[in-house]
VONU-410021 format. One line per 8 residues: number of its first residue (from 1); for each residue x, y, z of N, C-alpha, C. Coordinates in Angstrom, 3 decimals, decimal comma. Last residue first. Layout:
% VONU-410021
NUM = X Y Z X Y Z X Y Z  ...
% end
This chain:
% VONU-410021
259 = 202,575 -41,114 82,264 203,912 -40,870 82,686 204,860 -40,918 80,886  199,801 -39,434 82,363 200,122 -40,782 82,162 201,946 -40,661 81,842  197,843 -37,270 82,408 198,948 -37,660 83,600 199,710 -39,257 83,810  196,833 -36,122 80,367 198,015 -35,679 80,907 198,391 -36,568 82,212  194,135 -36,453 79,984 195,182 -37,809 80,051 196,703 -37,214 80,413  191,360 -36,210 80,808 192,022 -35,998 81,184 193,194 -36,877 80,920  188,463 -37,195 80,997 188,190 -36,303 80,032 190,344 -35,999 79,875  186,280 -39,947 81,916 187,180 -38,871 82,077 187,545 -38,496 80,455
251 = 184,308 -41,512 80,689 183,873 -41,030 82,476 185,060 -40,923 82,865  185,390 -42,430 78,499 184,926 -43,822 79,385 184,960 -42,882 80,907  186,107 -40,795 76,526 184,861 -41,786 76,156 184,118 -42,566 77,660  187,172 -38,576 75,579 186,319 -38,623 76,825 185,488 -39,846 77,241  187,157 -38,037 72,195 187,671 -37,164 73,427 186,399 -37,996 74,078  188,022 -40,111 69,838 186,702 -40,001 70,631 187,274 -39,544 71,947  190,741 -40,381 69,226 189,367 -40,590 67,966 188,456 -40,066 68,818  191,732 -40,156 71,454 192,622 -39,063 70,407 191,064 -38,885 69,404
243 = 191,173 -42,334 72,476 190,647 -41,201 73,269 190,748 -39,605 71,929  192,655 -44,125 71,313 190,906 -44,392 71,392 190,628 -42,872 71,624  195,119 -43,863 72,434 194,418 -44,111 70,859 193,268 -43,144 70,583  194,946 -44,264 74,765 195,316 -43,033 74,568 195,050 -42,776 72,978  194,914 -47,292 75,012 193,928 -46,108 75,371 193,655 -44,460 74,743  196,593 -48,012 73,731 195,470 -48,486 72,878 194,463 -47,328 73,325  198,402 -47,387 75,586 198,229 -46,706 74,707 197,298 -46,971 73,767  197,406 -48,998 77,634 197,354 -47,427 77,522 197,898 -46,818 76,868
235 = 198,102 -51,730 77,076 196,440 -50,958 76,725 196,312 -49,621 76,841  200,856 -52,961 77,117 200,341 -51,726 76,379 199,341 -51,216 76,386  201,500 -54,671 78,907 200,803 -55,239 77,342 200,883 -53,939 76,214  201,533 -53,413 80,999 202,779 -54,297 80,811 202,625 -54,368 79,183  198,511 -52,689 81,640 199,634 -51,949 81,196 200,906 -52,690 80,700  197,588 -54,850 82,058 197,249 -54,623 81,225 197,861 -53,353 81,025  198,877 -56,136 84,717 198,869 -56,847 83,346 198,636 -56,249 81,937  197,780 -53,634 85,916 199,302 -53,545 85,820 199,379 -54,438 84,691
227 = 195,094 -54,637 86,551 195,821 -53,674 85,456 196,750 -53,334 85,435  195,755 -57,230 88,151 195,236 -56,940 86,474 195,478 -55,682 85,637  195,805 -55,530 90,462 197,362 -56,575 89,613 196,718 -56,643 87,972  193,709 -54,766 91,059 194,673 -53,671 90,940 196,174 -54,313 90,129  192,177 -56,864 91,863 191,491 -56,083 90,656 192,749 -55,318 90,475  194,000 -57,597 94,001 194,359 -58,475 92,483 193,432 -57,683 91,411  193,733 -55,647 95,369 194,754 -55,535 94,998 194,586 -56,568 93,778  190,985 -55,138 96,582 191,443 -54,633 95,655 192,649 -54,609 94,885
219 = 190,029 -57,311 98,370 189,829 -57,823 96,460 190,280 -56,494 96,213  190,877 -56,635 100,662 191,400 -58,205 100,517 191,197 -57,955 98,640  191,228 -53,154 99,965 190,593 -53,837 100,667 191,439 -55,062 100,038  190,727 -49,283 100,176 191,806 -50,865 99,637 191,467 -51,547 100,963  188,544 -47,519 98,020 188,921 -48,258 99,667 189,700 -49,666 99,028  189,929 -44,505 96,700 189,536 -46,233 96,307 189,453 -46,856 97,876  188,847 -41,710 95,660 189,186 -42,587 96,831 188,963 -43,963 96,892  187,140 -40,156 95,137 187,991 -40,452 94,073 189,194 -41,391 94,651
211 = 183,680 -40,249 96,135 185,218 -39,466 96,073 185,505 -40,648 95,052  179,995 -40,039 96,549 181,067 -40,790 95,939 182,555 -39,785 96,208  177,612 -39,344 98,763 178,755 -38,653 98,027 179,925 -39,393 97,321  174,405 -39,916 99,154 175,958 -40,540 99,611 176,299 -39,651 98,585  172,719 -36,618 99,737 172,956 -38,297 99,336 174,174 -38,458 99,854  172,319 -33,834 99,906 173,106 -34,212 98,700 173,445 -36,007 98,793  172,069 -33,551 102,534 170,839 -32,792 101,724 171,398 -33,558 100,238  174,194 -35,189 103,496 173,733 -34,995 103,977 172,273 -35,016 102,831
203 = 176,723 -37,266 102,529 176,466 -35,576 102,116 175,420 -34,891 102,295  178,221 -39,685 103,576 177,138 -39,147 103,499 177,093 -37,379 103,215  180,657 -40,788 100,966 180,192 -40,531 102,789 178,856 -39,662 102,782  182,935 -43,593 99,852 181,529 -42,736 99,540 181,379 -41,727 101,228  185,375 -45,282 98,127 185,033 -44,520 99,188 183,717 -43,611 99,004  184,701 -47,415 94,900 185,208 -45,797 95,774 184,508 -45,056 96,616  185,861 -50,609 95,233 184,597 -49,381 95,186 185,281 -48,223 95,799  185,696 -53,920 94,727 185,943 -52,762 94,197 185,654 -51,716 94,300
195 = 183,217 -55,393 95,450 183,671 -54,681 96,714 185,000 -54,234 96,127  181,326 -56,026 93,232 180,839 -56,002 94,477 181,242 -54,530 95,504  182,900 -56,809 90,703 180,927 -56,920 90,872 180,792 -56,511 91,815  185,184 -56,637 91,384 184,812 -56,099 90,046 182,994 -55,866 90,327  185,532 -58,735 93,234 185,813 -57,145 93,539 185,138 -56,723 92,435  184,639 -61,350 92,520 183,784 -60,468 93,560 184,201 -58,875 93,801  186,664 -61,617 90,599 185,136 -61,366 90,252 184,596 -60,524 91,135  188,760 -61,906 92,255 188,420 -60,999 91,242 187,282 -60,632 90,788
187 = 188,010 -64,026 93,947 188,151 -62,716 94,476 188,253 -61,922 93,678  187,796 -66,110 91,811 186,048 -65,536 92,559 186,750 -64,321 93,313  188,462 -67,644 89,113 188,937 -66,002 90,020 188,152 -65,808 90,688  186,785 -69,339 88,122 187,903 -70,303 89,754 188,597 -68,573 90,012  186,045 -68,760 86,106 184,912 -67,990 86,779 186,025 -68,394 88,527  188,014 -66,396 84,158 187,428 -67,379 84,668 186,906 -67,602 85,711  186,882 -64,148 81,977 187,629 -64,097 83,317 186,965 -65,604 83,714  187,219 -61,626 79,230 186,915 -62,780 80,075 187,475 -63,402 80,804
179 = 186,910 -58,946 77,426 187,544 -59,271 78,541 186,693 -60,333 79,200  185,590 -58,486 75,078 187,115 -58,006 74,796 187,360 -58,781 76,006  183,192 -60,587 74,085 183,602 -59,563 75,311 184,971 -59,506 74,834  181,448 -61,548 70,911 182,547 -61,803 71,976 183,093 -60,680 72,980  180,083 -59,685 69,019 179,356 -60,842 69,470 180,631 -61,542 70,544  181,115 -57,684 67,259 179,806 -57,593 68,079 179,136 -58,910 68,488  183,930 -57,999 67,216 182,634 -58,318 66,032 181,264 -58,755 66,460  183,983 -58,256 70,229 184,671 -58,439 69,315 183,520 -58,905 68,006
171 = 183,374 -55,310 72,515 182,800 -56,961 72,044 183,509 -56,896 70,243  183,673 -53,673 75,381 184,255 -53,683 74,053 183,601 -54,510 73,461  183,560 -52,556 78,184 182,486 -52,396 76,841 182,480 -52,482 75,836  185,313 -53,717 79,566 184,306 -54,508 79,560 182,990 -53,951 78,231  187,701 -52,201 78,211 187,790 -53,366 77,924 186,524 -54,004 78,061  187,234 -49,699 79,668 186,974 -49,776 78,165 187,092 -51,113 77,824  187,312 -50,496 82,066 185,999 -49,877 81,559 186,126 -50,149 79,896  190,281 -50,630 82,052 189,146 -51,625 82,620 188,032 -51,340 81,872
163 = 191,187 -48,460 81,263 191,307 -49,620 80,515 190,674 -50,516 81,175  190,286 -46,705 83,712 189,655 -46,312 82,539 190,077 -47,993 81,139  191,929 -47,434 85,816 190,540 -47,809 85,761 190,131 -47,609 84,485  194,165 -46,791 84,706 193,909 -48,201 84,810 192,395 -48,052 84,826  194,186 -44,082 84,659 194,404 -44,897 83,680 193,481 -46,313 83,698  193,461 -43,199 87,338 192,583 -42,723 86,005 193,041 -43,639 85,059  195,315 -43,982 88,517 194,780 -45,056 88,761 194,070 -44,562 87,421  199,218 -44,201 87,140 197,444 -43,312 86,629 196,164 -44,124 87,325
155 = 201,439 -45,371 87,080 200,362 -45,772 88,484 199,351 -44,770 88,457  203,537 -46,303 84,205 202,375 -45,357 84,856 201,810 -46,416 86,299  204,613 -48,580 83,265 205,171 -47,309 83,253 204,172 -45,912 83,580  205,102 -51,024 85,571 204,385 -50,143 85,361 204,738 -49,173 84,063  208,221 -52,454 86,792 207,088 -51,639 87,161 206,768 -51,420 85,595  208,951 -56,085 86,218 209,239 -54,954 85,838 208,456 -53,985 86,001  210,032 -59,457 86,569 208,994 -58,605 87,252 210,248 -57,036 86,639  211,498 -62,357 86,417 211,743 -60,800 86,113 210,557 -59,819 85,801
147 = 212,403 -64,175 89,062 210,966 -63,153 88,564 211,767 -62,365 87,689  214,713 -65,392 90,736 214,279 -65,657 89,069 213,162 -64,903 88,437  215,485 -64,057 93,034 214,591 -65,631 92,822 214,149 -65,866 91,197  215,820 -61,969 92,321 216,765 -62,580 93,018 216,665 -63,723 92,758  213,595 -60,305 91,372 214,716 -61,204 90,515 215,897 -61,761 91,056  212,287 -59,922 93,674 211,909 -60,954 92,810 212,955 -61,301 91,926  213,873 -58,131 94,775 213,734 -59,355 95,491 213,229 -60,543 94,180  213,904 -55,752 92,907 215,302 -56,903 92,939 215,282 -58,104 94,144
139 = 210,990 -55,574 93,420 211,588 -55,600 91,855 213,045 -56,671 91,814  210,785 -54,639 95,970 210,113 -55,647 95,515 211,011 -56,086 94,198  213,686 -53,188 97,344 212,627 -53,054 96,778 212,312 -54,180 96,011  215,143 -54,002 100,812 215,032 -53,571 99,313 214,079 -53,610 98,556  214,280 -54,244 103,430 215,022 -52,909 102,873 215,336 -53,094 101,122  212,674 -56,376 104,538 213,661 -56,344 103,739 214,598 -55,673 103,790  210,656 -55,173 105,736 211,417 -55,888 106,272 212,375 -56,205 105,415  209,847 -52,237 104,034 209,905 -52,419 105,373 211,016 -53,788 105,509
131 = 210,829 -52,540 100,887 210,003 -53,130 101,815 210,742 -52,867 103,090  212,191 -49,280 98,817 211,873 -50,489 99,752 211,470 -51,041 100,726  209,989 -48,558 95,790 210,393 -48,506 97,265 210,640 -49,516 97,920  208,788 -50,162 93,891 210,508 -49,601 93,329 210,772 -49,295 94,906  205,969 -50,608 93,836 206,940 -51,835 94,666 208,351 -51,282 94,223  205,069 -48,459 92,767 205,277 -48,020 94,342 206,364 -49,484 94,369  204,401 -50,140 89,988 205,597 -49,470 90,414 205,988 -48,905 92,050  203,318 -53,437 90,402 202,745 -51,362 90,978 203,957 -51,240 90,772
123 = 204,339 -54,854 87,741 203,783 -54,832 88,847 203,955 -53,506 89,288  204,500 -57,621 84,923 204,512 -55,763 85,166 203,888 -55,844 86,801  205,818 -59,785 83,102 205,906 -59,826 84,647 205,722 -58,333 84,648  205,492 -62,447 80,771 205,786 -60,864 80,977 204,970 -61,007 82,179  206,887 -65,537 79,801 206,219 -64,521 81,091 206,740 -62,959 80,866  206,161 -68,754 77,848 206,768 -67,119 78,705 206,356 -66,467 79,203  205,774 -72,126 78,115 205,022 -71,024 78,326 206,381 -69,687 78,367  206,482 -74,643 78,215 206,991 -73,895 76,697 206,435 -72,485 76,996
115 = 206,429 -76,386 80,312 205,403 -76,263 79,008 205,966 -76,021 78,164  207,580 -75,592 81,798 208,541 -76,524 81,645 207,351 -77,060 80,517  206,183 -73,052 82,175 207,667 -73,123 81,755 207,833 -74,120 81,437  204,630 -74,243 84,542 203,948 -73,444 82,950 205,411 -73,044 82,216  205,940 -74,904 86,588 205,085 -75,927 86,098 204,662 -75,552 84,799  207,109 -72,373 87,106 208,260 -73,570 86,738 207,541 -74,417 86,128  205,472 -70,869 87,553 205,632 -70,668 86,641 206,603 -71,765 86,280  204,653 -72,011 90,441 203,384 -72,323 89,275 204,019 -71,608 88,026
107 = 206,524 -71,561 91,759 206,447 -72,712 91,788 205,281 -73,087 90,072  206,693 -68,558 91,889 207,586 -69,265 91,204 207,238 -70,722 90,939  204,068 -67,977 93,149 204,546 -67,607 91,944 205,180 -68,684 91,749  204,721 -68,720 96,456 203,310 -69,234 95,420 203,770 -69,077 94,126  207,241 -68,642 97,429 205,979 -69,966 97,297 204,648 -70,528 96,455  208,506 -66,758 95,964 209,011 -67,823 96,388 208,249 -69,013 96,701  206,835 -64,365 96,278 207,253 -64,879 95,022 207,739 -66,421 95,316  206,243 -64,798 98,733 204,700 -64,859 97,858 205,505 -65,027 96,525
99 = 208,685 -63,835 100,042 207,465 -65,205 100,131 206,731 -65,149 99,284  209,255 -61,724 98,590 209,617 -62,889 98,532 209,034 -63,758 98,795  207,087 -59,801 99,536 207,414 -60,216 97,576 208,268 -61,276 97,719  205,414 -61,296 102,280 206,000 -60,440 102,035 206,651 -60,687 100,250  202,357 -60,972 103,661 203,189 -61,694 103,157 203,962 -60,651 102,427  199,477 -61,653 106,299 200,137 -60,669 105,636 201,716 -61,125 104,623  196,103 -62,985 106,770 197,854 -63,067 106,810 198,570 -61,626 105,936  193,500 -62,714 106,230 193,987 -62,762 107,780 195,278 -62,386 107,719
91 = 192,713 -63,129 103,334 192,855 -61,367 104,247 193,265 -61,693 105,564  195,619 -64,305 101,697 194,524 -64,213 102,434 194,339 -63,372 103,644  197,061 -63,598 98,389 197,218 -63,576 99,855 195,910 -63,681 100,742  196,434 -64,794 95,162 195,865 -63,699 96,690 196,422 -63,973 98,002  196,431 -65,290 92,232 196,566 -65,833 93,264 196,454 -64,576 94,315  194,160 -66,536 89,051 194,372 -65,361 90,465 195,288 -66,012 91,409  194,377 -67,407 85,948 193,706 -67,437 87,196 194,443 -66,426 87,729  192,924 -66,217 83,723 193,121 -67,268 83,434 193,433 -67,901 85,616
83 = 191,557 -64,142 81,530 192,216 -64,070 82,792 191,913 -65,636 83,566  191,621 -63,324 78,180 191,568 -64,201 79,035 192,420 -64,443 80,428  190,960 -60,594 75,968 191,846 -60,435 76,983 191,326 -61,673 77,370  191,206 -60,573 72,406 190,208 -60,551 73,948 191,607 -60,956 74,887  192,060 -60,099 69,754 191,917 -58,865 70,691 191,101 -59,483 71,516  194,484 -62,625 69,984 193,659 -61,659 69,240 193,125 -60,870 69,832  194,423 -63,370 73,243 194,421 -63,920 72,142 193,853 -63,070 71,043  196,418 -62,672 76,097 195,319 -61,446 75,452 195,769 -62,596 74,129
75 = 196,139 -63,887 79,622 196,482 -64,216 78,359 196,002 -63,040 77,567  197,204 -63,876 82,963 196,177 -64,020 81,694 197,077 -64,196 80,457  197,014 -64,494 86,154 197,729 -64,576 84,925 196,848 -64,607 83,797  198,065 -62,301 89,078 196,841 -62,655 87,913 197,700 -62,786 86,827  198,430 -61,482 92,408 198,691 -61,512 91,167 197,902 -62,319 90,206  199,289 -59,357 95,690 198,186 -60,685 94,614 198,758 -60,523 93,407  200,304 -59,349 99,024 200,355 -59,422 97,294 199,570 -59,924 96,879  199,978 -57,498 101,329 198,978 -58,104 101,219 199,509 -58,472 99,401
67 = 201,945 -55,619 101,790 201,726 -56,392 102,557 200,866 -57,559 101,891  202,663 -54,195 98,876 202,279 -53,971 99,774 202,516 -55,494 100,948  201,518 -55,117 95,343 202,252 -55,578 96,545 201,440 -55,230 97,347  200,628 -57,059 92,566 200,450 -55,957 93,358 201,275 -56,126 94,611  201,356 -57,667 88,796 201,723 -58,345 90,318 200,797 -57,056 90,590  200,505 -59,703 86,377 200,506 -58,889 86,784 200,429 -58,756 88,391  201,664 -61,261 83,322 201,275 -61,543 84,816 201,617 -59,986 85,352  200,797 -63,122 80,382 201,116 -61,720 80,942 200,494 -61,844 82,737
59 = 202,627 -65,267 79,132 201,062 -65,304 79,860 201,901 -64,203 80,293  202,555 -65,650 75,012 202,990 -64,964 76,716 202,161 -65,293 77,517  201,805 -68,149 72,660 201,593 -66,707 73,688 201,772 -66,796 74,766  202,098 -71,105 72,630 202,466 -70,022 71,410 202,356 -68,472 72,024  198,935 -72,457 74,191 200,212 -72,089 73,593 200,615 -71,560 72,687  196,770 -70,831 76,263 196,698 -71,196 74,732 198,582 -70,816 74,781  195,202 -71,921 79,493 196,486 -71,359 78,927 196,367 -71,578 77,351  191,661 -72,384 79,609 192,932 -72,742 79,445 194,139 -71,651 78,544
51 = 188,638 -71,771 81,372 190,033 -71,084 80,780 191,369 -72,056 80,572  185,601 -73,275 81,932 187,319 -72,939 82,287 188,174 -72,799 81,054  182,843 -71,529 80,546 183,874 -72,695 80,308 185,240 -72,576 80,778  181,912 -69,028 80,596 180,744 -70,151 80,919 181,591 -71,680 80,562  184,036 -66,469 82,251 183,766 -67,481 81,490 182,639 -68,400 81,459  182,154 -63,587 82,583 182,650 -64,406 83,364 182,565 -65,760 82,249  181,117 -61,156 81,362 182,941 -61,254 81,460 182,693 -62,552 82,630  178,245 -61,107 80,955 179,169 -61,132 79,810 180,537 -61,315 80,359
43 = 177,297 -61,621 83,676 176,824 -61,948 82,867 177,300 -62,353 81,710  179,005 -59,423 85,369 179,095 -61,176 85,601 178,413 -61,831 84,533  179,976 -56,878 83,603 178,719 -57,837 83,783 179,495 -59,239 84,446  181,365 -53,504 84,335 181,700 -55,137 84,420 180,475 -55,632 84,665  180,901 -50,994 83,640 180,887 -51,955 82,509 181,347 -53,369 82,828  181,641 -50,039 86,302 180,067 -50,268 86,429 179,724 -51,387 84,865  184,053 -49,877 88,471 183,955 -50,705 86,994 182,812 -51,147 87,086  183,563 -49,063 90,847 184,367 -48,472 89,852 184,360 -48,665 88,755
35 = 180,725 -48,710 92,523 181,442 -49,780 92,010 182,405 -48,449 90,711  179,637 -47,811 95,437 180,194 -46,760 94,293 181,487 -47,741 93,272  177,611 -49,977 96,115 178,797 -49,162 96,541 178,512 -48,079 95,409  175,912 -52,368 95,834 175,218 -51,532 96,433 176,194 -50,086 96,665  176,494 -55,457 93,518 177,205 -53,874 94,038 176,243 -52,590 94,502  176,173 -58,914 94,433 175,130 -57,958 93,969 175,941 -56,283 94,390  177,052 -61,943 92,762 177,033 -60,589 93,527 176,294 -59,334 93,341  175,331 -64,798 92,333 176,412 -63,965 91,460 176,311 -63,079 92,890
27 = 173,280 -67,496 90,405 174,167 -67,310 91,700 175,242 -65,915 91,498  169,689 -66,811 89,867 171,082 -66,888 89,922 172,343 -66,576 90,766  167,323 -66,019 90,284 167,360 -67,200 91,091 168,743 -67,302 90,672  166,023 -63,986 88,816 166,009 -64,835 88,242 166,627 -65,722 89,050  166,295 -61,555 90,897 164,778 -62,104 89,906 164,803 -63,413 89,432  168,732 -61,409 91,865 167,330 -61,577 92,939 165,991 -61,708 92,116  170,104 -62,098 89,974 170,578 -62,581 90,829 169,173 -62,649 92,005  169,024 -61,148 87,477 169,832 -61,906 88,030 169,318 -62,874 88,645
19 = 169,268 -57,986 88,393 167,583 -58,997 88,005 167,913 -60,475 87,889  172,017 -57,568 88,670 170,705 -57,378 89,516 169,645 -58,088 89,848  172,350 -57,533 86,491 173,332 -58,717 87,421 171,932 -58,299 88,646  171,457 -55,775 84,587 171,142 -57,062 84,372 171,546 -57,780 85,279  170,596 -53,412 86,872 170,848 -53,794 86,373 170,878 -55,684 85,806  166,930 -51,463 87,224 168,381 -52,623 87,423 168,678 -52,910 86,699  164,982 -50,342 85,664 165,892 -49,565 85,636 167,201 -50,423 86,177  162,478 -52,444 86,968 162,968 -51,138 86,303 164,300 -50,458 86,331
11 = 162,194 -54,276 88,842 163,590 -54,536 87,822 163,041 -53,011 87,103  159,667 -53,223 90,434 161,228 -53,234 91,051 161,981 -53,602 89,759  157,575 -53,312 88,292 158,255 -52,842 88,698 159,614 -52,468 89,158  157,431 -56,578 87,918 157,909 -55,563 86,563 158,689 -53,967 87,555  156,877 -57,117 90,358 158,496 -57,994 89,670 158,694 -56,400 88,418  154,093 -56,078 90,559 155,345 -56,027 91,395 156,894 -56,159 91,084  152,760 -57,812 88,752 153,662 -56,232 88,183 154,258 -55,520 89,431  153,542 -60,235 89,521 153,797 -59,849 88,055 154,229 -58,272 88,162
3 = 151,773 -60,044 91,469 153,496 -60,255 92,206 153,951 -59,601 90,393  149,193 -59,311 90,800 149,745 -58,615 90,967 151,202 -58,770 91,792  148,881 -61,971 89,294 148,993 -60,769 88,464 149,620 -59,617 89,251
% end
């Protein structure tokens, strides 16, 4: 009786991934940070069945660069979004938009092409600068090699993050997640649940202090390629919709700065 109201206790107020994971003996992550995307459940956005490509629709791919590329292919069927898989550079190595287009990409869209599949290709716009070793910019490396990869029309992180958020609190006729993710994404997952997070520092008399400061890390760039996917698609203006009906909805208030 009394581990009982021990247990009752401590889950007060946790969250469901929480009670989970250290109440209920399940396997998942646990976010002790300043998680950015607090509407992401491992619970509700992780598939409970591998994801397959659905023919007849785009797979919308979304790049990130820098040194470190990742990218993510999904799908949006009727209104849910399916993220279908991930690819990542690994945090030891560093790679450059050709290599990573050239070895990893291209090879796995020739195999989904010779399907019947198409490709919308959106990635950070920053990739319009050019790469250190190169000297040209990500955009005309990839279409050198056949990508037709296209920026952004915004790098609002306020944006993106905010179509994240609104996507995990969506549910389709109140019973389906707007956004599901298969579960073979585990660096996606794990950023979204874990190590996605904005910079914090101690504020002494005032706690940790959250900023507006993303720490870029091995999982922030493919959490960061997804929403380029989901700009490419349009969600910001689905966003900018939403916001027009309901000033402020998703923890900002601010849209002027969407390009």
């Amino acid at each position: 009786l009394n581990n009982q109201h021990y247990y009752l206790e401590n889950m007060a107020g946790r969250s469901d991934d929480h009670i989970a994971v250290y109440y209920g003996g399940e396997y998942g992550f646990i976010n002790d940070g300043a998680q950015i995307v607090p509407e992401f459940s491992q619970q509700l956005h992780i598939s409970a069945t591998p994801l397959e490509f659905e023919p007849g629709q785009p797979i919308r791919v979304g790049m990130d660069f820098g040194g470190t590329p990742a990218a993510v292919f999904a799908q949006k069927i009727g209104r849910q979004w399916r993220v279908i898989e991930e690819y990542v550079t690994k945090p030891t190595e560093s790679s450059s938009a050709l290599s990573f287009g050239e070895n990893v990409l291209k090879p796995r869209m020739q195999e989904l092409k010779a399907k019947g599949f198409s490709f919308v290709i959106t990635g950070d716009p920053g990739g319009k600068a050019a790469e250190q070793a190169s000297g040209v910019d990500c955009f005309t490396v990839l279409r050198s090699i056949g990508i037709d990869a296209n920026p952004s029309n915004t790098n609002s992180a306020t944006i993106r993050h905010a179509i994240v958020s609104k996507l995990c609190g969506e549910m389709i006729m109140g019973r389906d997640p707007a956004l599901v993710i298969d579960r073979r994404c585990r660096t996606l997952i794990k950023g979204y649940a874990e190590k996605y997070v904005f910079r914090t520092y101690n504020g002494g008399p005032h706690g940790l202090v959250k900023t507006t400061e993303v720490v870029k890390n091995h999982f922030s760039h493919v959490c960061e390629a997804l929403q380029y996917a989901f700009l490419g698609a349009g969600e910001d203006l689905a966003l900018k919709s939403a916001s027009r009906l309901s000033p402020g909805p998703f923890g900002w208030t601010n849209y002027t700065d969407v390009a």
